[in-house]
VEXDREN-2710 file (C-alpha; in Angstrom, 1 decimal):
% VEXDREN-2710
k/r/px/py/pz
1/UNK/301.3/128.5/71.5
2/UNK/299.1/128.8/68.5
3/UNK/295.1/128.1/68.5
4/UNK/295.6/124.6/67.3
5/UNK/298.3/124.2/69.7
6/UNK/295.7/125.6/72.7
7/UNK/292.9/123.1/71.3
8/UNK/295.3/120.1/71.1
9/UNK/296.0/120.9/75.1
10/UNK/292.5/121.4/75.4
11/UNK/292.1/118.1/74.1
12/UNK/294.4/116.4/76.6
13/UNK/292.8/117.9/79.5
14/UNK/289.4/116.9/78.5
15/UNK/290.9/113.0/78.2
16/UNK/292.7/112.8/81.2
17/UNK/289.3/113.9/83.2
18/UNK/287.7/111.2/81.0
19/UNK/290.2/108.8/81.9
20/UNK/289.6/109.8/86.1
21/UNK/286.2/109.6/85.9
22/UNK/286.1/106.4/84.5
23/UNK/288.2/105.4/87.3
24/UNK/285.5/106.7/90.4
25/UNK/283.8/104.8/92.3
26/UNK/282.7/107.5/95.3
27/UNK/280.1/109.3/93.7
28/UNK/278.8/110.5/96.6
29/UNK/279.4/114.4/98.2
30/UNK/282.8/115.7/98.5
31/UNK/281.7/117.0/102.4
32/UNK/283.7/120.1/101.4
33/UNK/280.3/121.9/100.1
34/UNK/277.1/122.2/99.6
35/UNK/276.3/120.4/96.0
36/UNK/279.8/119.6/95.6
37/UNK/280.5/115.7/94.5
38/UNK/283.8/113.2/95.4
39/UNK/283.8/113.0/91.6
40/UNK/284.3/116.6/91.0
41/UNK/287.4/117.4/93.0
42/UNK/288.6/114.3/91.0
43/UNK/288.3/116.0/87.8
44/UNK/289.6/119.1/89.3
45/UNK/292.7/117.4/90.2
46/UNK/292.8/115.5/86.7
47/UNK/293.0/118.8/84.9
48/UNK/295.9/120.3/87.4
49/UNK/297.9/117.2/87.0
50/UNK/297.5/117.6/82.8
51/UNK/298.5/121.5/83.0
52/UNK/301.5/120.3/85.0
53/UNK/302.4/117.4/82.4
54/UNK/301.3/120.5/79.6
55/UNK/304.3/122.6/81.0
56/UNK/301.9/125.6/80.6
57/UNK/302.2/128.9/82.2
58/UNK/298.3/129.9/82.7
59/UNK/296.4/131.0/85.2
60/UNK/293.2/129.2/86.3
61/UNK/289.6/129.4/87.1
62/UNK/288.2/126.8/88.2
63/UNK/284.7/126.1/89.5
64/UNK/286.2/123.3/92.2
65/UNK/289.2/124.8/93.1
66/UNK/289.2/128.6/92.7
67/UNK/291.4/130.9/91.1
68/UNK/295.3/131.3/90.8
69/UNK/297.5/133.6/89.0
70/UNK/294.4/135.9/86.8
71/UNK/297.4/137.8/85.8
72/UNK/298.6/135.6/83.2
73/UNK/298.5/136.3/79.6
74/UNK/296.7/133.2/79.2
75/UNK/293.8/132.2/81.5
76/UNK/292.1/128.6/81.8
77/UNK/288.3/128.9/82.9
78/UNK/287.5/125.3/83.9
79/UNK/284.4/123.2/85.0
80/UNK/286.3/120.3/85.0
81/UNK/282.6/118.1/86.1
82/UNK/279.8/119.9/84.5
83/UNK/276.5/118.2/85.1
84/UNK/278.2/116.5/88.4
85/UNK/274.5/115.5/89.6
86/UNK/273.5/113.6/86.7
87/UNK/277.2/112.1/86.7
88/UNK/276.0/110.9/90.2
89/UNK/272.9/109.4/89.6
90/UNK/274.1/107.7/86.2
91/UNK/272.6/110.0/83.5
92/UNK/274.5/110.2/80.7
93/UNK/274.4/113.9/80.4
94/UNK/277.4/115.6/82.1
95/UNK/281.0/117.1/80.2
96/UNK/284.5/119.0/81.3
97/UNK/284.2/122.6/80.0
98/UNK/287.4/124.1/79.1
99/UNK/288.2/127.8/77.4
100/UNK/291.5/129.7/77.6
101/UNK/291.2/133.9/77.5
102/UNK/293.7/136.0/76.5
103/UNK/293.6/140.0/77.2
104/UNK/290.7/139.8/74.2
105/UNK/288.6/137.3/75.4
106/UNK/288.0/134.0/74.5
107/UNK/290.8/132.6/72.5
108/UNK/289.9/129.2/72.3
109/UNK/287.6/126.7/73.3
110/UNK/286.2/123.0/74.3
111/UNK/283.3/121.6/75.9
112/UNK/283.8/117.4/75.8
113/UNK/281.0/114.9/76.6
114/UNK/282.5/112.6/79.1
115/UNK/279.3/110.0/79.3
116/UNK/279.8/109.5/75.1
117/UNK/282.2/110.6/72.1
118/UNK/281.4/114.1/71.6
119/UNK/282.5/117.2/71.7
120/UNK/282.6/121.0/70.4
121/UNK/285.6/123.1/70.0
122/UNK/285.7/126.9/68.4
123/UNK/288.5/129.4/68.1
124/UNK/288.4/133.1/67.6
125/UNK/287.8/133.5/64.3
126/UNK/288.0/129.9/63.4
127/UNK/284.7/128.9/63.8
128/UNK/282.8/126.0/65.4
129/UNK/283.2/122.6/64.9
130/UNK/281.4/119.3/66.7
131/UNK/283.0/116.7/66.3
132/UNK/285.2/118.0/63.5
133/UNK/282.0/119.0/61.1
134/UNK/281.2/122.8/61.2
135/UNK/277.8/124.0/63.0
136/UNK/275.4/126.5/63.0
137/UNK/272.3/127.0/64.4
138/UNK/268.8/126.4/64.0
139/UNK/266.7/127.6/61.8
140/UNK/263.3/126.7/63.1
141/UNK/261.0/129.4/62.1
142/UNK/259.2/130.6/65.2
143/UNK/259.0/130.3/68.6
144/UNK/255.8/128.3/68.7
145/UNK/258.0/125.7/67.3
146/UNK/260.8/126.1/69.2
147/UNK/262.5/123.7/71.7
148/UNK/264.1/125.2/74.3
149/UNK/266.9/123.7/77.1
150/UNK/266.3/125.4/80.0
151/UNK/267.6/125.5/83.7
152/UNK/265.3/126.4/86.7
153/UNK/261.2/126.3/86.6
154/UNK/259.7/127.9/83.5
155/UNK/257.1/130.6/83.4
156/UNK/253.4/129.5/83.2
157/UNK/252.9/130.3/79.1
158/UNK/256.3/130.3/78.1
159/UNK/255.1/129.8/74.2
160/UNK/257.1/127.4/72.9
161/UNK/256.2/124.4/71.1
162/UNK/258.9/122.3/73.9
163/UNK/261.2/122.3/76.7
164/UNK/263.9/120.6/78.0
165/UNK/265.5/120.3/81.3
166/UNK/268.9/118.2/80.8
167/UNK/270.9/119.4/83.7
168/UNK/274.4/120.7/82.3
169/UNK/274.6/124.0/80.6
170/UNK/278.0/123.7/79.0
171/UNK/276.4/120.6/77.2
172/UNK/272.9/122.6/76.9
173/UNK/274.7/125.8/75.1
174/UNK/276.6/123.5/72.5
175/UNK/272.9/122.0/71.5
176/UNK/272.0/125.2/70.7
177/UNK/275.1/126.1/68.6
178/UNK/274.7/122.6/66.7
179/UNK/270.7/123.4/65.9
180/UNK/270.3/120.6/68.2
181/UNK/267.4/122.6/69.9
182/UNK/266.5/126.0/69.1
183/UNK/267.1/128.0/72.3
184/UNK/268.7/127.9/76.0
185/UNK/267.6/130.1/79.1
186/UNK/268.3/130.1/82.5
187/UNK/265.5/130.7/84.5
188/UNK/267.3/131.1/88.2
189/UNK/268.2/134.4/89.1
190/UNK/272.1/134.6/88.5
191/UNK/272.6/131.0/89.2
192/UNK/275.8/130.2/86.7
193/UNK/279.5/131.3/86.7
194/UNK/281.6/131.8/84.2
195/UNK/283.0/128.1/84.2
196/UNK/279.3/127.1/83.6
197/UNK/279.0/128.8/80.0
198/UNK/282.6/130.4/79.0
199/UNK/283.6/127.7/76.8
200/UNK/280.1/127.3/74.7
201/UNK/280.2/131.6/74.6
202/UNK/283.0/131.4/71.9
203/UNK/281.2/127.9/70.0
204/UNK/277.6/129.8/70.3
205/UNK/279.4/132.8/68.4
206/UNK/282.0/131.1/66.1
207/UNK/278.5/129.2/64.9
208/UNK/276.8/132.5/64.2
209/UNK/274.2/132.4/67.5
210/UNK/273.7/135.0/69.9
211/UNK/274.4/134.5/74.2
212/UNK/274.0/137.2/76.5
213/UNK/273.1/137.9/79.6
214/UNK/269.8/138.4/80.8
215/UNK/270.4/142.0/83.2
216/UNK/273.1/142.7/79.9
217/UNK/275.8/142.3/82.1
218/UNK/279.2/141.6/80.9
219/UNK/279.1/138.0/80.6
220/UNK/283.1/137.3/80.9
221/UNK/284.1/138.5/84.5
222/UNK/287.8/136.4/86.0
223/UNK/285.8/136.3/89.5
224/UNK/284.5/133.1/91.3
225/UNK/281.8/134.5/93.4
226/UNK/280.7/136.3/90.3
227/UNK/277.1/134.7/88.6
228/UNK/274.9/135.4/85.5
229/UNK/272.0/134.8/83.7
230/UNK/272.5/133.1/80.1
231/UNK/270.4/133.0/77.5
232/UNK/271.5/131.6/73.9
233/UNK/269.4/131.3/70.5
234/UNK/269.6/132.2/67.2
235/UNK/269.6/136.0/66.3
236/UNK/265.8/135.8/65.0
237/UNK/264.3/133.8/68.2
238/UNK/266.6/135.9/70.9
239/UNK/263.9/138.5/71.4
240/UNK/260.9/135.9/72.0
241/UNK/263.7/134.1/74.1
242/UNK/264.6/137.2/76.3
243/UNK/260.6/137.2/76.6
244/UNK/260.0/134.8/78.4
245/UNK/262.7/135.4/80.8
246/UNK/261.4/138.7/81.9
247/UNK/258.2/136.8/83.2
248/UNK/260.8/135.6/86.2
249/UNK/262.5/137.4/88.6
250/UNK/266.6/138.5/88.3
END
């Protein structure tokens, strides 16, 4: 399968967890875990049934439902409810985030807004696209006039002009590779797998951003206990980024 043959699956997942969620009406905790919604295993199960239907031979990582076959060729890292809590509680702020590695890396890539009609898609080498228009970062000038997405509590004198706290980081990451704002840090120590920020990795690159992680660990690790630290901006506001994260713990 070709790139635009992996983004055209991609695609199809992404609809057919649309098309479940629009169909919940539990969206109350699964009882299975801690922070863990009815609504996600829903979503989880949407995107097993489309790989079946898909007739594809990859292994998975999924947030909800763990890992299976990591010895594939081809390997799907999956959030399949990204931004569950706001899902709960009606905000309209929460995607499926969906990229497929090969022995390389990230191949190709997909992080779809299920609460309205948006989405951002990338492929090695192909660049980034939302919505079918290329993107590419911000250029805000300085960090005093930067706004920043952030999870966790911010430092006292972080230095930015603004901030906001929007609650899913696949969605978060994608605003930063669009210019939509200028900058994304995590501030909880180790608090997001792979699932979290895999997919907007290969958009924030394929738009000419930077993502790493904040101990400069190896970002793309197949293992579902494993967490890191993201932080995403443009090249010339990633040291005033890194910054402010070093005022927090790791």
């Amino acid at each position: 399968m070709n790139t635009a043959g992996l983004l055209e699956a991609l695609h199809r997942i992404a609809d057919d967890v649309r098309d479940a969620l629009a169909a919940v009406s539990d969206w109350g905790p699964s009882g299975r875990r801690d922070g863990q919604y009815a609504a996600d295993l829903v979503a989880d199960a949407a995107v097993h049934r489309a790989l079946a239907d898909l007739g594809v031979d990859w292994g998975v990582l999924s947030e909800e439902s763990g890992s299976s076959n990591l010895d594939r060729d081809l390997v799907l890292v999956v959030d399949p409810l990204d931004g569950s809590t706001n899902a709960s509680r009606g905000v309209p702020h929460f995607a499926t985030s969906l990229c497929v590695m090969d022995r390389s890396g990230v191949l190709a890539a997909l992080v779809a807004h299920q609460a309205q009609p948006t989405r951002w898609w990338a492929t090695r080498g192909g660049g980034a696209w939302r919505n079918g228009t290329p993107i590419a970062p911000s250029t805000t000038a300085s960090w005093g006039e930067a706004v920043v997405a952030i999870s966790g509590r911010p430092p006292e004198q972080p230095g930015w002009w603004q901030f906001r706290a929007l609650g899913a980081s696949a969605i978060d990451l994608c605003l930063v590779a669009d210019g939509t704002v200028d900058a994304f840090i995590d501030m909880g120590p180790s608090a997001h797998g792979v699932w979290d920020y895999g997919a907007a990795t290969l958009i924030l690159d394929e738009a000419g951003a930077v993502v790493v992680d904040a101990q400069d660990r190896d970002l793309f690790v197949l293992d579902h206990v494993a967490r890191r630290t993201p932080i995403a901006a443009p090249a010339h506001l990633m040291n005033d980024a890194q910054s402010v994260r070093r005022q927090l713990p790791l």
